[in-house]
mmCIF file of the N, C-alpha and C atoms, coordinates in Angstrom:
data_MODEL
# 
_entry.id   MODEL 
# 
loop_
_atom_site.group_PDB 
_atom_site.id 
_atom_site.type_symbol 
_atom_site.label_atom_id 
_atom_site.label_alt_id 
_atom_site.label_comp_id 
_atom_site.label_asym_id 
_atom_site.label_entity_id 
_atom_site.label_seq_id 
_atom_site.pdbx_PDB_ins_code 
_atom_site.Cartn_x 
_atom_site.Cartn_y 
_atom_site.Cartn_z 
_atom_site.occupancy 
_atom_site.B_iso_or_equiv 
_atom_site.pdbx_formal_charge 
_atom_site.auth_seq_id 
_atom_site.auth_comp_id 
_atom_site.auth_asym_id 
_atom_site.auth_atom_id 
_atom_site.pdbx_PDB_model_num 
ATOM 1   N N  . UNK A 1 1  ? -90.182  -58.242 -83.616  1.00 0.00 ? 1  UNK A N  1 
ATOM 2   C CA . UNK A 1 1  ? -90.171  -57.860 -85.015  1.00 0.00 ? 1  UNK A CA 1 
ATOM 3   C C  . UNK A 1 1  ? -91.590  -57.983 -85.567  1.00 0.00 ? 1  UNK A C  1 
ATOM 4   N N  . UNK A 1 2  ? -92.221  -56.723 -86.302  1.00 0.00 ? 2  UNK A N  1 
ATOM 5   C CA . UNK A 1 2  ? -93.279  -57.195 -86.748  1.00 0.00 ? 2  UNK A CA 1 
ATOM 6   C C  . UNK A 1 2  ? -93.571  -58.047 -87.880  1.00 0.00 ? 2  UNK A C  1 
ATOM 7   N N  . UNK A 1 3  ? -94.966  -58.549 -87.970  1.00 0.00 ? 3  UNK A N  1 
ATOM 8   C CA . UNK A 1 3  ? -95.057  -59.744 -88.874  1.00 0.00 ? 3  UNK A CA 1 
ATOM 9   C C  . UNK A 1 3  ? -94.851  -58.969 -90.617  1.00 0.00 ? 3  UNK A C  1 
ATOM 10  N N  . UNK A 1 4  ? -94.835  -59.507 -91.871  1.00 0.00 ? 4  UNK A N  1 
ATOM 11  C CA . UNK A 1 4  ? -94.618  -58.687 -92.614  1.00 0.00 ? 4  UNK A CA 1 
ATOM 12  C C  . UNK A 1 4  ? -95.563  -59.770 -93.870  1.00 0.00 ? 4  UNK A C  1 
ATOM 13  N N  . UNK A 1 5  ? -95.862  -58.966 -94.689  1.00 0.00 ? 5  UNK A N  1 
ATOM 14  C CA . UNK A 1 5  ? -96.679  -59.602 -95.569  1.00 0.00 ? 5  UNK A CA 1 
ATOM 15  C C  . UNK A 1 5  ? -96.531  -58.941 -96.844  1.00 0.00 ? 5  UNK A C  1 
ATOM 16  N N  . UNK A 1 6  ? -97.070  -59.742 -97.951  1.00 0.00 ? 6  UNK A N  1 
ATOM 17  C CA . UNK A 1 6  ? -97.163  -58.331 -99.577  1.00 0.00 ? 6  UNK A CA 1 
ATOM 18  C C  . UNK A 1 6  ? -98.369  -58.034 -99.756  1.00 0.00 ? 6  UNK A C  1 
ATOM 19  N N  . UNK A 1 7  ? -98.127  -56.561 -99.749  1.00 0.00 ? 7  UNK A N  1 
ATOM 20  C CA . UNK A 1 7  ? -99.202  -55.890 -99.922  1.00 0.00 ? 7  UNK A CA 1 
ATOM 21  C C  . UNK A 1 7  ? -99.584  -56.034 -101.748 1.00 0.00 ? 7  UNK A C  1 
ATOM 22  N N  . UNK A 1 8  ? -100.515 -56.063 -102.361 1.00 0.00 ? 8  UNK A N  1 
ATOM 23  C CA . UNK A 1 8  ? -100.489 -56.706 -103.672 1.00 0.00 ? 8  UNK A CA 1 
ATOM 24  C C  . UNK A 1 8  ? -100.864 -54.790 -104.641 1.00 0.00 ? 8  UNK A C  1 
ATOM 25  N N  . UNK A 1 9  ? -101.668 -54.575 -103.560 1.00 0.00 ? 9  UNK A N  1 
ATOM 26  C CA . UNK A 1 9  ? -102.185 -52.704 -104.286 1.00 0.00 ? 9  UNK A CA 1 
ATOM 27  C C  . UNK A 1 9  ? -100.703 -52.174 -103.974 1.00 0.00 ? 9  UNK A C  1 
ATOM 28  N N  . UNK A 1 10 ? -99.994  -51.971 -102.378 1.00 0.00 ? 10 UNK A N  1 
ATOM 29  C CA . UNK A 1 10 ? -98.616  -50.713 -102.629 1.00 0.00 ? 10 UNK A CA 1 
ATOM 30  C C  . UNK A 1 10 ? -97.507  -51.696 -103.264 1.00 0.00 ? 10 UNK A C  1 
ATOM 31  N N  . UNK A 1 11 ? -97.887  -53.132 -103.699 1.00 0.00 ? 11 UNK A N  1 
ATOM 32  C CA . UNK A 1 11 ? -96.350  -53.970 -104.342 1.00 0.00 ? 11 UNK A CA 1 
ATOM 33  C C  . UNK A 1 11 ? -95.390  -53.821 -103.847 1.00 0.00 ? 11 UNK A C  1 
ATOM 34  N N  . UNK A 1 12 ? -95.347  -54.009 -102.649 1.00 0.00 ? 12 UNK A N  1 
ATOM 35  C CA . UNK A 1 12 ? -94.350  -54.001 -101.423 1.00 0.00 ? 12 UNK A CA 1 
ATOM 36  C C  . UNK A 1 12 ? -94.476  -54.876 -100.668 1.00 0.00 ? 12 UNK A C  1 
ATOM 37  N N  . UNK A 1 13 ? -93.356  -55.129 -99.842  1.00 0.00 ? 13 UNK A N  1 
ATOM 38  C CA . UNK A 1 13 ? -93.546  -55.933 -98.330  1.00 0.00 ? 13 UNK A CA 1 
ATOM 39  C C  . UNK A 1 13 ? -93.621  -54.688 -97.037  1.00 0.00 ? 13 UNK A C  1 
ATOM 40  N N  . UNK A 1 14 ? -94.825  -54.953 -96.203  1.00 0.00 ? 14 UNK A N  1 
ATOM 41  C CA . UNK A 1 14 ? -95.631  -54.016 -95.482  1.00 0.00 ? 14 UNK A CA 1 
ATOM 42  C C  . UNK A 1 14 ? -94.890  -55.121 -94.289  1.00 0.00 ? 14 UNK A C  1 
ATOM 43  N N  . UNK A 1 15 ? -95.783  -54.089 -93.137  1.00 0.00 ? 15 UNK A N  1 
ATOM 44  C CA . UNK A 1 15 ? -95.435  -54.671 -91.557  1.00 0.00 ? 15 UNK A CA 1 
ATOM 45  C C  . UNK A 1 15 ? -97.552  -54.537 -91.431  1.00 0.00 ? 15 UNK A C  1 
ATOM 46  N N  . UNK A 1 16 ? -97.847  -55.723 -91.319  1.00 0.00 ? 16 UNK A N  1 
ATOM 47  C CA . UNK A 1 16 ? -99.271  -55.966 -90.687  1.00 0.00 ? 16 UNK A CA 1 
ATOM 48  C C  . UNK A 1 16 ? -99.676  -55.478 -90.048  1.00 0.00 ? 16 UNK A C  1 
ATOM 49  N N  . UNK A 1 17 ? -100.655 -54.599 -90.183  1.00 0.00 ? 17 UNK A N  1 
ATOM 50  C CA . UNK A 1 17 ? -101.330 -53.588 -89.307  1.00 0.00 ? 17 UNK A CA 1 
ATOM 51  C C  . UNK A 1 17 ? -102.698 -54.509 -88.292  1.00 0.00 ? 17 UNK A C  1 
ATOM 52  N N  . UNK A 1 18 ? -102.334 -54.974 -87.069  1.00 0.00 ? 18 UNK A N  1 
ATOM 53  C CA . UNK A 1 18 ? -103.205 -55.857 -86.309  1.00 0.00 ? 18 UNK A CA 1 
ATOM 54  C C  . UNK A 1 18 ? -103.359 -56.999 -86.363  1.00 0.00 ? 18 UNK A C  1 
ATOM 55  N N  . UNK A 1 19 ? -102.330 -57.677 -86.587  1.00 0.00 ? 19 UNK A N  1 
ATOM 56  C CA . UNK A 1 19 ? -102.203 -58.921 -87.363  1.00 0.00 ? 19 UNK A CA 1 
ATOM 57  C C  . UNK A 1 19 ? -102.921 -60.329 -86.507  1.00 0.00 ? 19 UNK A C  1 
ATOM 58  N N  . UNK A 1 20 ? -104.195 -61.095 -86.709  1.00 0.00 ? 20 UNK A N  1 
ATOM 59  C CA . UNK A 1 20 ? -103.973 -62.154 -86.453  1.00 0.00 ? 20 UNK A CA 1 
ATOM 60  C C  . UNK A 1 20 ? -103.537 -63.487 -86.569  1.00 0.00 ? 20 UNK A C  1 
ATOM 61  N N  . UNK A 1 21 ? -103.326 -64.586 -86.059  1.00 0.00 ? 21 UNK A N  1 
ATOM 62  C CA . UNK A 1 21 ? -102.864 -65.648 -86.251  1.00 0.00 ? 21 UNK A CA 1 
ATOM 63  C C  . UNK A 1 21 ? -104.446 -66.465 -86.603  1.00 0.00 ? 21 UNK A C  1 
ATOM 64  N N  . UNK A 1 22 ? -104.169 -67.007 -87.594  1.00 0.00 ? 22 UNK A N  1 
ATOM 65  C CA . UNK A 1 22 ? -105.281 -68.005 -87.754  1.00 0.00 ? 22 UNK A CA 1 
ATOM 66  C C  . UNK A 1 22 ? -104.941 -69.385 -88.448  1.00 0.00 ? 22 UNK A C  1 
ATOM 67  N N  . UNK A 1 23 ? -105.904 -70.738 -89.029  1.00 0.00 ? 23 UNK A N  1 
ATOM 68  C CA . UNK A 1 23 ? -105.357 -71.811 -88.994  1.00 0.00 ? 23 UNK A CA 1 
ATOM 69  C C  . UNK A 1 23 ? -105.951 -71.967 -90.306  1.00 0.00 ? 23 UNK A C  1 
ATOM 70  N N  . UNK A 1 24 ? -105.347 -72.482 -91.422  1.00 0.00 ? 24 UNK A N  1 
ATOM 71  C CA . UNK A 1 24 ? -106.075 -72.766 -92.621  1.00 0.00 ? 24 UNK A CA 1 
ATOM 72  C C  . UNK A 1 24 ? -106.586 -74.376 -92.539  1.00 0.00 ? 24 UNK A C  1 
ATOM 73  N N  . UNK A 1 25 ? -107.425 -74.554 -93.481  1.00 0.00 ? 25 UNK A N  1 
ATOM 74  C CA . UNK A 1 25 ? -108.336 -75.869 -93.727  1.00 0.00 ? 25 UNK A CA 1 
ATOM 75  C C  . UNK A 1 25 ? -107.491 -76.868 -93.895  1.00 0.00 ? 25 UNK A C  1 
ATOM 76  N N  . UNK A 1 26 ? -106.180 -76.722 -94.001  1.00 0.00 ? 26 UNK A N  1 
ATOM 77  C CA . UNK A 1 26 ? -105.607 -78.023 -94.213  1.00 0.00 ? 26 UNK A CA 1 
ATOM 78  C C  . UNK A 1 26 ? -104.488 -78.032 -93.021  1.00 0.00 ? 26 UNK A C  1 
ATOM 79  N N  . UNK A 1 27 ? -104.839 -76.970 -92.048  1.00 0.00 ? 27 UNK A N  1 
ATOM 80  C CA . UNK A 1 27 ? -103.555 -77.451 -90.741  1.00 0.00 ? 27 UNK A CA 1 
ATOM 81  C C  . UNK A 1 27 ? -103.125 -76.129 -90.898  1.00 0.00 ? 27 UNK A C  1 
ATOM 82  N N  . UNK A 1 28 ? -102.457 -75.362 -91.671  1.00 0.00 ? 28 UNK A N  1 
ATOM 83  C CA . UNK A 1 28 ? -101.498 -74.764 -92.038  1.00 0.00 ? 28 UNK A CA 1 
ATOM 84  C C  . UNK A 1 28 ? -101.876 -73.459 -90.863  1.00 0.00 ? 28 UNK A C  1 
ATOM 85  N N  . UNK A 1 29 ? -100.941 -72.104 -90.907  1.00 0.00 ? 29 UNK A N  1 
ATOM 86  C CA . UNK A 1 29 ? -100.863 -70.842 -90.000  1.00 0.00 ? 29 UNK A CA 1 
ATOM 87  C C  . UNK A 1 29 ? -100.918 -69.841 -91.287  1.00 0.00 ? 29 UNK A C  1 
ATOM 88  N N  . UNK A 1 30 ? -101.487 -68.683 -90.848  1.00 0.00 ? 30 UNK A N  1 
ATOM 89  C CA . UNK A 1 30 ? -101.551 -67.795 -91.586  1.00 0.00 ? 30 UNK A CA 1 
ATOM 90  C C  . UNK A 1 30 ? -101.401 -66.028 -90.828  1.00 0.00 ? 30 UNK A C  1 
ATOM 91  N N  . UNK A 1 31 ? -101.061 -65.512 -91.020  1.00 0.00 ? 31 UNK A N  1 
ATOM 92  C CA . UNK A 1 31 ? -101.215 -64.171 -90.428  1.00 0.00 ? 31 UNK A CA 1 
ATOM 93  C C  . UNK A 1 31 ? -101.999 -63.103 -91.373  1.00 0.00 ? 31 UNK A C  1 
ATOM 94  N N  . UNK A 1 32 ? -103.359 -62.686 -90.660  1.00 0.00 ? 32 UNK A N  1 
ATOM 95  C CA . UNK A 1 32 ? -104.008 -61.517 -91.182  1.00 0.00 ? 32 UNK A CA 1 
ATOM 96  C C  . UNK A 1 32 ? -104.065 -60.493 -90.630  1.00 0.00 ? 32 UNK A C  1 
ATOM 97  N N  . UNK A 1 33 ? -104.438 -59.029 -91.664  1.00 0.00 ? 33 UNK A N  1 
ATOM 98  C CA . UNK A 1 33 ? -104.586 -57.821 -90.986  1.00 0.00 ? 33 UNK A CA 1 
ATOM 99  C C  . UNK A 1 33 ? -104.703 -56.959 -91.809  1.00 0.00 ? 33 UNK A C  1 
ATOM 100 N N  . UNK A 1 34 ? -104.173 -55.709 -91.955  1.00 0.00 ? 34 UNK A N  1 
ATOM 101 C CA . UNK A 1 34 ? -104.548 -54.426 -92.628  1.00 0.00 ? 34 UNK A CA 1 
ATOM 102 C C  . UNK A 1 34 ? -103.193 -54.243 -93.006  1.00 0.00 ? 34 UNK A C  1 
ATOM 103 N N  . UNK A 1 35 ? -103.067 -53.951 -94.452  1.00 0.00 ? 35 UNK A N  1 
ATOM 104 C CA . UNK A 1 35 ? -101.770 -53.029 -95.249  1.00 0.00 ? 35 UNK A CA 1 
ATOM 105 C C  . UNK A 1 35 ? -101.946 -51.227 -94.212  1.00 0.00 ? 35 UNK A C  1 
ATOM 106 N N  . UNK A 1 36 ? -100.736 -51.083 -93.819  1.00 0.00 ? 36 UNK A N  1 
ATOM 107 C CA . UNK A 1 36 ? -101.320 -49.284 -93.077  1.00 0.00 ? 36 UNK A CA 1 
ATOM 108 C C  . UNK A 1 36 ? -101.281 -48.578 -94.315  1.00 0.00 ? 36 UNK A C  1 
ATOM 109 N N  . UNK A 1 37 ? -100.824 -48.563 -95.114  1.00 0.00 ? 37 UNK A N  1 
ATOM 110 C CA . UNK A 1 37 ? -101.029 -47.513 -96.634  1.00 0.00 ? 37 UNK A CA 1 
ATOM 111 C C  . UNK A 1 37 ? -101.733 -47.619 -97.131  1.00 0.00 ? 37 UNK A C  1 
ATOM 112 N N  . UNK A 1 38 ? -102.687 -48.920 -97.608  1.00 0.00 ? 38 UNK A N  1 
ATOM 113 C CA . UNK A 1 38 ? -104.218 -48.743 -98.494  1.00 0.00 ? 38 UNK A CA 1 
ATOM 114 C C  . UNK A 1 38 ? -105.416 -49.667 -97.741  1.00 0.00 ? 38 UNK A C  1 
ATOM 115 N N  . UNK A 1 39 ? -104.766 -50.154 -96.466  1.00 0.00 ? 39 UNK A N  1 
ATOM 116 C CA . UNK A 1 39 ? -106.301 -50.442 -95.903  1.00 0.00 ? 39 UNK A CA 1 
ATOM 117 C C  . UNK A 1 39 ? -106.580 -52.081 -96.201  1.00 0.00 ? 39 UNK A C  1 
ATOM 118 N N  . UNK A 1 40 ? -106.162 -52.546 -97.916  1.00 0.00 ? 40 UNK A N  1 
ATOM 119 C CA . UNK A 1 40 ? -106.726 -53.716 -97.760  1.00 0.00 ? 40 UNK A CA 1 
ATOM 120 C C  . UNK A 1 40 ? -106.100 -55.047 -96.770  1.00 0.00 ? 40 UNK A C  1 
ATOM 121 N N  . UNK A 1 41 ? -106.627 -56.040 -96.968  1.00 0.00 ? 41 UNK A N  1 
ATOM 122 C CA . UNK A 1 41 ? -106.406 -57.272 -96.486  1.00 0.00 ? 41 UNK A CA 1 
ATOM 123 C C  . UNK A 1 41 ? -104.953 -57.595 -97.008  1.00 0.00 ? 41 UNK A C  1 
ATOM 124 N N  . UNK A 1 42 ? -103.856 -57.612 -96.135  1.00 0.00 ? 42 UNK A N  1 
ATOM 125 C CA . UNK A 1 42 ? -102.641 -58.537 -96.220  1.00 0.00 ? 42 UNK A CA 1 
ATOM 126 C C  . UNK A 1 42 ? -102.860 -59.778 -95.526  1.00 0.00 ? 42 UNK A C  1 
ATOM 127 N N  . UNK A 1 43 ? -101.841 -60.537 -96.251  1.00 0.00 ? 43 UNK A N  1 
ATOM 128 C CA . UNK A 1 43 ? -101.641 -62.062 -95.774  1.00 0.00 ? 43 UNK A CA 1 
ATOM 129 C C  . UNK A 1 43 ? -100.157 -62.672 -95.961  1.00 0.00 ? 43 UNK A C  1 
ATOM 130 N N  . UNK A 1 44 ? -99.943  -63.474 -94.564  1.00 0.00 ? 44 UNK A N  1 
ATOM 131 C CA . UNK A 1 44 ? -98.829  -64.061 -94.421  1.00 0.00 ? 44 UNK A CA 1 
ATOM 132 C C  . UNK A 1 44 ? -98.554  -65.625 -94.318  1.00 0.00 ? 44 UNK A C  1 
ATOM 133 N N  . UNK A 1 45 ? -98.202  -66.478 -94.819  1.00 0.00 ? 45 UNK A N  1 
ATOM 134 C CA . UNK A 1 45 ? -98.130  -67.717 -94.443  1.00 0.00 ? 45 UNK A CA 1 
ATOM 135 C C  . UNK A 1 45 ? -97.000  -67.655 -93.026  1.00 0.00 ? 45 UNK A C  1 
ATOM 136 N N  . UNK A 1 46 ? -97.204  -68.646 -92.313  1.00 0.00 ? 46 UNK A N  1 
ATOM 137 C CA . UNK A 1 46 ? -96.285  -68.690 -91.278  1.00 0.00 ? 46 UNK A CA 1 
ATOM 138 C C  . UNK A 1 46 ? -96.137  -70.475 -90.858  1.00 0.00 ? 46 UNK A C  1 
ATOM 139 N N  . UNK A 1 47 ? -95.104  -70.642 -90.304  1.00 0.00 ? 47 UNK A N  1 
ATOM 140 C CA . UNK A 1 47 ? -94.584  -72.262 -89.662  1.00 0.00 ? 47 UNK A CA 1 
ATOM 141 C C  . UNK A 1 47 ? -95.168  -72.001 -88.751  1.00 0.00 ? 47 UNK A C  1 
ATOM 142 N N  . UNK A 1 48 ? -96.083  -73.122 -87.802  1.00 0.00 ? 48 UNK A N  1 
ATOM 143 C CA . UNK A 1 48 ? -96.393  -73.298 -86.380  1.00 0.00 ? 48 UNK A CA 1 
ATOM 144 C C  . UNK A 1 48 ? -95.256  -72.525 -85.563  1.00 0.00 ? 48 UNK A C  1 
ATOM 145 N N  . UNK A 1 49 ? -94.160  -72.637 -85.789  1.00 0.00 ? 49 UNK A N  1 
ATOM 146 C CA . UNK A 1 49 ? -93.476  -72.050 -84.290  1.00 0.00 ? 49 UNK A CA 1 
ATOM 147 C C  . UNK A 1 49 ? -93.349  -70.775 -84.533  1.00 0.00 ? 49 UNK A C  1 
ATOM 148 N N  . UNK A 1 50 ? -93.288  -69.792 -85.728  1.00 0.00 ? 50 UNK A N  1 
ATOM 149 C CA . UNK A 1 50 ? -93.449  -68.485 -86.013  1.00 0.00 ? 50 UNK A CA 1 
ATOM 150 C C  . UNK A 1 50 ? -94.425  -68.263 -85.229  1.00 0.00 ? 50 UNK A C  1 
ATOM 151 N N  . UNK A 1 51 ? -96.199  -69.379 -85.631  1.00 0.00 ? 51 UNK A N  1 
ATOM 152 C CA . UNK A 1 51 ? -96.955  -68.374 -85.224  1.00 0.00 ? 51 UNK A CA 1 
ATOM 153 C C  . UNK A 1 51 ? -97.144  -68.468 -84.191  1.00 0.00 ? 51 UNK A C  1 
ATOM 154 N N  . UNK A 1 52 ? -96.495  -69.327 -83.198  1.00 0.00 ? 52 UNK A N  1 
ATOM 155 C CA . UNK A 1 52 ? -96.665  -69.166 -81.864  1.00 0.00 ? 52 UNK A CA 1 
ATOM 156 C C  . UNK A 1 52 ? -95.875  -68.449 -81.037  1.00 0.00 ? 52 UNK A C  1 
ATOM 157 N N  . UNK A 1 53 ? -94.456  -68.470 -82.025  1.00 0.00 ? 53 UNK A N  1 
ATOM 158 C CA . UNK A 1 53 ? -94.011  -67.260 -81.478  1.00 0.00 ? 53 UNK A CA 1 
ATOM 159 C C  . UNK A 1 53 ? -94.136  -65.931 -80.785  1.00 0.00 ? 53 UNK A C  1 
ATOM 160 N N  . UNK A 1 54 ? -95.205  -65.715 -82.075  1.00 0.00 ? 54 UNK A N  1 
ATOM 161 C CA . UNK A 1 54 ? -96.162  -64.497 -82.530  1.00 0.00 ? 54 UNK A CA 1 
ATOM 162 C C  . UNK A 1 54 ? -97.378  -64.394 -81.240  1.00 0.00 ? 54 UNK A C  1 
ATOM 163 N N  . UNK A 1 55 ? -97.582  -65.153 -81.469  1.00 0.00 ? 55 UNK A N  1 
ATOM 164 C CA . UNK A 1 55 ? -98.306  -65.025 -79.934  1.00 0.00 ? 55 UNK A CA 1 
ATOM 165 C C  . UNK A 1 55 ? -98.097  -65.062 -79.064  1.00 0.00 ? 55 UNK A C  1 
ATOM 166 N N  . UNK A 1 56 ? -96.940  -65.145 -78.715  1.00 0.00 ? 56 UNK A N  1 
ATOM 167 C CA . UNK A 1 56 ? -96.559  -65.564 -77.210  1.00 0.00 ? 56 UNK A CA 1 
ATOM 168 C C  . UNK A 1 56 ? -95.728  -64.391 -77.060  1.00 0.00 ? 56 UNK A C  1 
ATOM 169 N N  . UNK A 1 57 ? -94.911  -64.107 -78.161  1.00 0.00 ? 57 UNK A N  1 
ATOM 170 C CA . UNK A 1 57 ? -94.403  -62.341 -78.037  1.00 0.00 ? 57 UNK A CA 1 
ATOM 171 C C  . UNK A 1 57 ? -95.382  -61.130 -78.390  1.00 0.00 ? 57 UNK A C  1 
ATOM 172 N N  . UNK A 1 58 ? -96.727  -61.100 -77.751  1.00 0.00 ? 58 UNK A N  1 
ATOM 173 C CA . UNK A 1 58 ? -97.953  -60.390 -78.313  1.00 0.00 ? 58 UNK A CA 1 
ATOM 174 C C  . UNK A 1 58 ? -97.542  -59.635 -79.586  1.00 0.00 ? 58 UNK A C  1 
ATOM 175 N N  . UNK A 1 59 ? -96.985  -60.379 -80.291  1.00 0.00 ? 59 UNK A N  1 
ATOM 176 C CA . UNK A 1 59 ? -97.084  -59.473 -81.730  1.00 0.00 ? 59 UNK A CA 1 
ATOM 177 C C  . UNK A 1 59 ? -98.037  -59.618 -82.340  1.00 0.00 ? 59 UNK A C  1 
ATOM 178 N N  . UNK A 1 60 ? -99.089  -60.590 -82.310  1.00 0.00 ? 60 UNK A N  1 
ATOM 179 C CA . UNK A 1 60 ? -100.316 -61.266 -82.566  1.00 0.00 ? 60 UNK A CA 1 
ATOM 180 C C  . UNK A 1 60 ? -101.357 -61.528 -81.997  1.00 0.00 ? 60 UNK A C  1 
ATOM 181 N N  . UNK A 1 61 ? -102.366 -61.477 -82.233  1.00 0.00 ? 61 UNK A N  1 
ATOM 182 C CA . UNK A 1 61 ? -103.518 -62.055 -81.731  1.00 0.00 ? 61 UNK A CA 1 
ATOM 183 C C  . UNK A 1 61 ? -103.706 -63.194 -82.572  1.00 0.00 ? 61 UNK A C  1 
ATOM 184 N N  . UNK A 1 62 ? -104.625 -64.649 -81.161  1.00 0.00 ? 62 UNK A N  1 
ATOM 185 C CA . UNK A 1 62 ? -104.681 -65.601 -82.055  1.00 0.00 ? 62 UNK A CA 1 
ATOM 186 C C  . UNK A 1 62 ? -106.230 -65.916 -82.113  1.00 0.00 ? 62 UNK A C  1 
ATOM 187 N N  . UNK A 1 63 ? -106.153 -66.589 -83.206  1.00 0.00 ? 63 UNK A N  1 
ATOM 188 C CA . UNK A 1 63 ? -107.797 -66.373 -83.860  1.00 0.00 ? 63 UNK A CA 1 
ATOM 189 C C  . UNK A 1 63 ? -108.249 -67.517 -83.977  1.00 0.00 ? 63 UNK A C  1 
ATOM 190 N N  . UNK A 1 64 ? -107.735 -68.559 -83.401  1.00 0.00 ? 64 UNK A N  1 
ATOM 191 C CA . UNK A 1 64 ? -108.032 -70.282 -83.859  1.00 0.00 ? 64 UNK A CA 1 
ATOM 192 C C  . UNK A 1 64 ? -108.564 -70.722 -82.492  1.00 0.00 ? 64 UNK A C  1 
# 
């Protein structure tokens, strides 16, 4: 299943166009990538086992 995020320009929930896994400053998982309808930066919070999920079912690249 792809990862899904809100796009804030189409005000929708999008499917992440290239999504990586990365680690925020306080521990936390995040998923980044491209909205496919306007290009900008989407973002996803995710639980550790999502995002390893995510990686381990190459739905992701990981970035940490």
């Amino acid at each position: 299943m792809p990862i899904q995020g809100y796009s804030v320009k189409a005000k929708k929930k999008v499917n992440i166009k290239d999504p990586t896994i990365e680690m925020t400053a306080k521990g936390g998982f995040i998923a980044k990538g491209k909205c496919p309808e306007t290009g900008i930066t989407v973002c996803a919070m995710m639980s550790k086992e999502n995002a390893e999920k995510a990686i381990k079912n190459k739905e992701a690249k990981k970035g940490y």
